[in-house]
N, C-alpha and C positions, 0 to 999 in steps of 0.2 A: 464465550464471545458474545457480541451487542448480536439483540434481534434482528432480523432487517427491517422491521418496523425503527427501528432504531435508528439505522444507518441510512434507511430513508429521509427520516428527520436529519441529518446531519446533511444530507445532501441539498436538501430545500435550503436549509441556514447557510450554505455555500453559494448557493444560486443566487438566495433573498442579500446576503451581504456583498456579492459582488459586485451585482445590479447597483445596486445601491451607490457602491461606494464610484463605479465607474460613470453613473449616469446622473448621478445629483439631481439636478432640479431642470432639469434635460439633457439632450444631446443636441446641443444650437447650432454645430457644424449641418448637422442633417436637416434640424426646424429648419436653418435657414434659407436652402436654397432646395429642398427637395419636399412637392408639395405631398400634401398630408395621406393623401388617398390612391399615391402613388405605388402602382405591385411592382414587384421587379423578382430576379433571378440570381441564384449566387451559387456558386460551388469551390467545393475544399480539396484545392490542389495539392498534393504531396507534393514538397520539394527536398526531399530525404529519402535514407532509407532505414528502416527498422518492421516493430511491429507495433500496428497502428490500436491507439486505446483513445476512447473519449466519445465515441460516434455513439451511443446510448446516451450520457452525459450530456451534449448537446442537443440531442431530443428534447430535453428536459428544460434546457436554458434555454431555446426556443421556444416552447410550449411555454416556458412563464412569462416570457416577455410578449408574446402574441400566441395566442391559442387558434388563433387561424392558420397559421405558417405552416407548411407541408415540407417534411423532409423524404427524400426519396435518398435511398440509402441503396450505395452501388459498393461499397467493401465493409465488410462487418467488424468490431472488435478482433483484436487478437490475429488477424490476418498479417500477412509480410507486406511491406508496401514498399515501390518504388518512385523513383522520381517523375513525375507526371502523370501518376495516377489520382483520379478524381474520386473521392471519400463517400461525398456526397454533394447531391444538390437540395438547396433551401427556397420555397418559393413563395412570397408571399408579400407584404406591406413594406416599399424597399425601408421607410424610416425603422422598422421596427429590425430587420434582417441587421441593420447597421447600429443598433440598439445593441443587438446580443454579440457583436461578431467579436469583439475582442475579449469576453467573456469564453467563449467557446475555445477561441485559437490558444489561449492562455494555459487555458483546461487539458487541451486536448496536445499541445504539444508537450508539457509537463506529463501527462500521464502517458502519451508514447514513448517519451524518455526511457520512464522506469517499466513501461511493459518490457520495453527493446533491451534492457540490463537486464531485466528479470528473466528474460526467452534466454542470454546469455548464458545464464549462472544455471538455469534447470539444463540448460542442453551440456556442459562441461559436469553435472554429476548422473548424466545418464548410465545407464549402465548398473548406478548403486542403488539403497533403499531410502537412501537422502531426499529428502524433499525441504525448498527454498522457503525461508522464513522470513519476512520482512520486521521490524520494531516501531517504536516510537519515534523515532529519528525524523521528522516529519517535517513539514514546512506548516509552522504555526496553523491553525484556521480550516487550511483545508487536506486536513487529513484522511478522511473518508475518500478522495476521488484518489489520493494517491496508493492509499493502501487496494481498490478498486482497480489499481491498475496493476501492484503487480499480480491479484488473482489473473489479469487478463494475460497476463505474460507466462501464468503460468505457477506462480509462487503461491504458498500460502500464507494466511494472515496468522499471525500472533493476534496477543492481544489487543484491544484497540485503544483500551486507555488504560490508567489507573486504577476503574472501578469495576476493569470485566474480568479479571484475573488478579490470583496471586503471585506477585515474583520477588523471592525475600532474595537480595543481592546483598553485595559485601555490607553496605552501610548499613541496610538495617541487620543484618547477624551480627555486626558489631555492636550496633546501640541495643541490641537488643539479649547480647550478654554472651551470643555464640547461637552456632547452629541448631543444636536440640532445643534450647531454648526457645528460641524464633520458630519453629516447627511447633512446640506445643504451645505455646502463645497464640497461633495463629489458629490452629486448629479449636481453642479453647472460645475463638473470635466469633468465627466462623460459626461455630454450635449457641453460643449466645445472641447470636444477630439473624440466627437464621437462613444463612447465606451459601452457597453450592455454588463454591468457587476453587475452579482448580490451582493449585499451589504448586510452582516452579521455582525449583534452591537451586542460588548460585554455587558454583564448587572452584574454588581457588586451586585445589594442589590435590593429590590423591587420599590425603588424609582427611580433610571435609569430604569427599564422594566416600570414603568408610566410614563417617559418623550418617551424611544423609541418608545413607543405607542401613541404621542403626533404628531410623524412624518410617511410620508408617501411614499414610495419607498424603503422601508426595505426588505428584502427576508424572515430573518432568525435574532432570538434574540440567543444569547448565554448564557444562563445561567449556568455562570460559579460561581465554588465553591459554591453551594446554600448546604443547607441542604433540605431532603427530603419536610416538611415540606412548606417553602418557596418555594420548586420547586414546587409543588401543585395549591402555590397560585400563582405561576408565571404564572402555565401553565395557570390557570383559565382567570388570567386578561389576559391574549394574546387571550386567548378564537378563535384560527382559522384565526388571524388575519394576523400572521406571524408563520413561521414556529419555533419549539421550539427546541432548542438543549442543551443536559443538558453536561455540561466537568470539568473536575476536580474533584480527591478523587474518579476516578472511575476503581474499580476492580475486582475482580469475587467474592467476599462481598459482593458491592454497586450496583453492574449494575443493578440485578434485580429491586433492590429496586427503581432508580432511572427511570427503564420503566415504572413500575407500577405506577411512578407519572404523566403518560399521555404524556411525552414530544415525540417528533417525530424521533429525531434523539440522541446519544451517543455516542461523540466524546470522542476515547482515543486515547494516543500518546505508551501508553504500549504495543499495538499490532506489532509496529517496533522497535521500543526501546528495551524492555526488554522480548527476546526471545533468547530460546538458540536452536541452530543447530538440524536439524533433521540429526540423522545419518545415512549419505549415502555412497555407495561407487561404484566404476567401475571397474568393473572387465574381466580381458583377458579372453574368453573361448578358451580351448583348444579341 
């Protein structure tokens, strides 16, 4: 996985491109009628309910847009929230508070979305040794705040890109001649480049989970699209060998079913993908 030096940096280029692209060459609604040196007051009303992600986040996009601005923080990440509960309050330069606010609300309602799905999907495999996996499935750009949220929900991250893991899936075991093949290819990559990266093979049908288990330097088998059944038998022949992770057809139907087949991890891409906004809002106190 990225350092958090890493994913720090991605978070600035989140903030540095938002700003940017929301605020141009100002914000002339606020220049124009709200003088320059003016303070004022705001707070982040819940008008939902789930579990609330972003309120660190917004620290942050505060603090780049005015480093004076004080946030006084009355519900933390990852908490339940309901409708009229107050997030926090923001006090400081009103132009600059109205600078960041759609930045924030944007931020912060997207990533309570997938906390709120993500608190879903750990709470329906409680009970097993499942633990919730998010992918790449991402909303171009700002990846870091989303995958951030479903740790807050509870979930844990996969990879983050491309280049912090191995994951040889069908198309490259294809192009790449079949599974053994792509397994010592890779391994051969990885010793010539100097690279300590962990390798996660997709598995089609029970006869690729008998050949990945043929080879050695694996991390993680992917059993993808099994049915229950087959997952069973997947997880038995992996039997602790390699770590199991079951993806595909998986949703608040299937999940349970899918832990209770012993696998270790459940990768879904629906926890970023298909969530709708938690509704938030910011508001001037007077």
């Amino acid at each position: 996985m990225i350092t958090n030096e890493q994913f720090n940096k991605e978070l600035q280029l989140i903030i540095e491109n938002a700003i940017r692209e929301d605020v141009g060459d100002g914000d002339h609604s606020s220049l124009a009628c709200i003088p320059t040196e003016a303070m004022g007051k705001a707070k982040l009303l819940v008008k939902d309910e789930g579990i609330l992600a972003g309120v660190d986040f917004a620290k942050m996009v505060f603090n780049y847009v005015d480093s004076e601005m004080q946030v006084e923080v009355l519900i933390n990440d990852g908490t339940p929230v309901k409708y009229g509960d107050i997030a926090f309050y923001v006090t400081g330069n009103s132009q600059s508070i109205l600078k960041a606010e759609r930045v924030v609300l944007n931020a912060m309602q997207r990533m309570s979305a997938i906390a709120t799905k993500t608190k879903f999907f750990v709470d329906l495999v409680e009970g097993t040794k499942a633990k919730i996996l998010d992918t790449r499935k991402t909303t171009p750009g700002i990846r870091a705040i989303e995958k951030w949220a479903v740790k807050i929900g509870g979930g844990e991250n996969h990879r983050f890109a491309l280049y912090d893991m191995i994951m040889l899936k069908d198309n490259h075991i294809d192009f790449a001649g079949g599974i053994s093949q792509a397994i010592t290819k890779t391994k051969q990559y990885l010793k010539d480049h100097n690279k300590d990266l962990k390798i996660v093979v997709e598995a089609r049908n029970l006869t690729e989970i008998e050949e990945i288990l043929q080879n050695d330097g694996v991390y993680q088998i992917l059993i993808d699209n099994f049915n229950y059944e087959d997952t069973k038998t997947a997880v038995a022949m992996i039997n602790g060998k390699f770590f199991a992770e079951s993806s595909g057809n998986i949703n608040e139907k299937t999940i349970q079913n899918y832990a209770e087949c012993g696998v270790d991890f459940i990768s879904s891409g629906a926890l970023t993908h298909s969530v709708y906004n938690m509704d938030l809002s910011l508001k001037a106190v007077l």
